[in-house]
C-alpha positions, -999 to +999 in steps of 0.1 A: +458+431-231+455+401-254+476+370-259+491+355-294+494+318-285+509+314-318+533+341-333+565+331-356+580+363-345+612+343-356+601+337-393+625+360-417+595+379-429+601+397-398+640+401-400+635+440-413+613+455-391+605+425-361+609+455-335+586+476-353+558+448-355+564+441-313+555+473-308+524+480-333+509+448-317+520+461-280+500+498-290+470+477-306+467+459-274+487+426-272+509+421-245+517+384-248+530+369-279+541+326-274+568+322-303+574+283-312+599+268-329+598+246-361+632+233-357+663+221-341+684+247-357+660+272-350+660+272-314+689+297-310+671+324-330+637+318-311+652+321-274+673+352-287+640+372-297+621+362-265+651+370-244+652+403-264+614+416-265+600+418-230+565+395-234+574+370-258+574+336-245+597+306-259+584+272-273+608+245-285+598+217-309+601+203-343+571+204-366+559+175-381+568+197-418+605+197-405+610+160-394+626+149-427+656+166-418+659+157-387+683+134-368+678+119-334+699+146-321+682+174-324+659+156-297+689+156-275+696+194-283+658+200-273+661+180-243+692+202-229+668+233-239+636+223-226+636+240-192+640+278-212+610+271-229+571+274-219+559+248-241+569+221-264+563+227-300+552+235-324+548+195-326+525+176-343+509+152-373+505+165-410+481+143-430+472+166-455+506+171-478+510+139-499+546+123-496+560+129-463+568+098-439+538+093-417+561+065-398+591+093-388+561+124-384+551+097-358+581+089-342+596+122-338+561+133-320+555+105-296+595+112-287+585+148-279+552+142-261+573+119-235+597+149-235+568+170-224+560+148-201+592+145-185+592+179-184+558+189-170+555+212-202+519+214-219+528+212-258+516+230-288+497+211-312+504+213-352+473+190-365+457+191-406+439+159-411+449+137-385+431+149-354+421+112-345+457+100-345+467+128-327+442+122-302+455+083-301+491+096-297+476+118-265+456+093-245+493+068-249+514+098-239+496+118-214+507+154-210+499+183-189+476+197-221+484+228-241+472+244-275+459+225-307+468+256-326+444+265-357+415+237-349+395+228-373+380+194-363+350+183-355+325+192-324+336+162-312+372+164-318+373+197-298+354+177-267+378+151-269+408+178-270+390+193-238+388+164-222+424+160-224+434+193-207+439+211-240+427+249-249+415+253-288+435+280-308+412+304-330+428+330-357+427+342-390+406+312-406+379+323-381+374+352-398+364+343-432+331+337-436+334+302-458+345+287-425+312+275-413+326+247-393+355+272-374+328+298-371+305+274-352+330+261-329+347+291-322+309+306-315+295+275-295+325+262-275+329+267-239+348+301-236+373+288-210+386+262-239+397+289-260+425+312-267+437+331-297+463+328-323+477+350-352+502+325-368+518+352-382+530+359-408+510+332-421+472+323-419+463+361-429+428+372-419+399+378-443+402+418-438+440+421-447+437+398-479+471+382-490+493+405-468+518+395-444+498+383-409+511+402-381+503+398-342+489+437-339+455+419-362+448+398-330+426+427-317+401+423-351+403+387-350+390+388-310+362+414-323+349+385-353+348+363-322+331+388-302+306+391-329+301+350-332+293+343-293+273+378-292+292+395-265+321+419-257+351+420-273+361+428-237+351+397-221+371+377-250+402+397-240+399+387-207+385+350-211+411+343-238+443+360-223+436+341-189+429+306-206+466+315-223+484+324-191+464+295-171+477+270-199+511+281-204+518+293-172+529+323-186+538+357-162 
């Protein structure tokens, strides 16, 4: 059975049919879905659904996208929630949309990384253009590791993310064939760094178009993997699922 490291199982898209989705992906062969949080007043709708859907696995974070409504209590709330949760996040840096406070983005993430580290919680990593600083943030604040969910950095990015105890997230972007950087790392890394990711409902693979991203599409997005390492799309359910449950500490 495979693991979505990344599912936003949460995310209203699913409001009308979330049971229905849990179980195509459970019949298609994922068993483990990890559903983070984007914010504070989030957290109770996130914990509900993994308390309700056997194999889904809490995270708790604010997302870099979410820290200009925030307020220093919401880390207070996540601090009295952190022990129900498996991971921090989804936590982060944003770069890459124009206008938001770099200086708060900052601020609220270093505050969470020491939370992770008070916590002995790996963390899972929102990054688009600012892998370096992220990277910066991670050798000050040292954690137990976790996901950089959808990587798309350099070769020597990844190493350094490695390096640091962290497994590389792979999903839909993987699967178009435009992504010559993705392709080649998810094709070249070493397998044990690696797990896989749906994002859903966003991040839609090349083979459903502009639909709604769902977690039962992790199967066909292990196959394109499959295909770029030249091997079985058996040995990726394995490697990837056990990289997941060694990271997260997941049952």
């Amino acid at each position: 059975m495979l693991t979505d490291t990344h599912c936003h199982l949460d995310a209203a898209e699913f409001d009308s049919d979330r049971g229905d989705v849990v179980s195509r992906a459970r019949d298609a062969g994922v068993g483990k879905f990890v559903v983070p949080a984007v914010e504070r007043k989030g957290f109770g709708k996130v914990l509900e659904i993994c308390g309700r859907y056997p194999g889904c696995y809490p995270a708790l974070g604010i997302h870099p996208m979410y820290v200009e409504d925030a307020c220093p209590g919401d880390i207070d709330v996540l601090h009295s929630r952190a022990g129900e949760a498996v991971a921090v996040g989804e936590i982060g840096l944003d770069f890459f949309v124009e206008g938001y406070d770099r200086g708060k983005q900052l601020s609220y993430f270093e505050s969470q990384l020491r939370l992770a580290q008070e916590f002995d919680l790996p963390v899972l990593l929102h990054i688009r253009r600012a892998q370096d600083a992220v990277l910066s943030c991670l050798r000050k604040t040292r954690v137990k590791g976790g996901i950089a969910h959808a990587f798309n950095g350099s070769l020597q990015q990844a190493q350094e993310f490695i390096k640091l105890g962290f497994k590389l997230g792979f999903g839909g972007a993987m699967t178009y064939d435009r992504a010559s950087r993705i392709r080649f790392l998810a094709g070249n890394l070493p397998l044990e760094a690696i797990v896989l990711e749906t994002d859903a409902p966003d991040m839609p693979p090349a083979f459903i178009g502009k639909a709604r991203n769902s977690p039962e599409y992790l199967p066909k997005i292990a196959e394109v993997i499959a295909q770029l390492r030249k091997i079985s799309v058996n040995e990726i359910m394995i490697a990837t699922t056990a990289n997941a449950v060694e990271i997260l500490e997941l049952e």
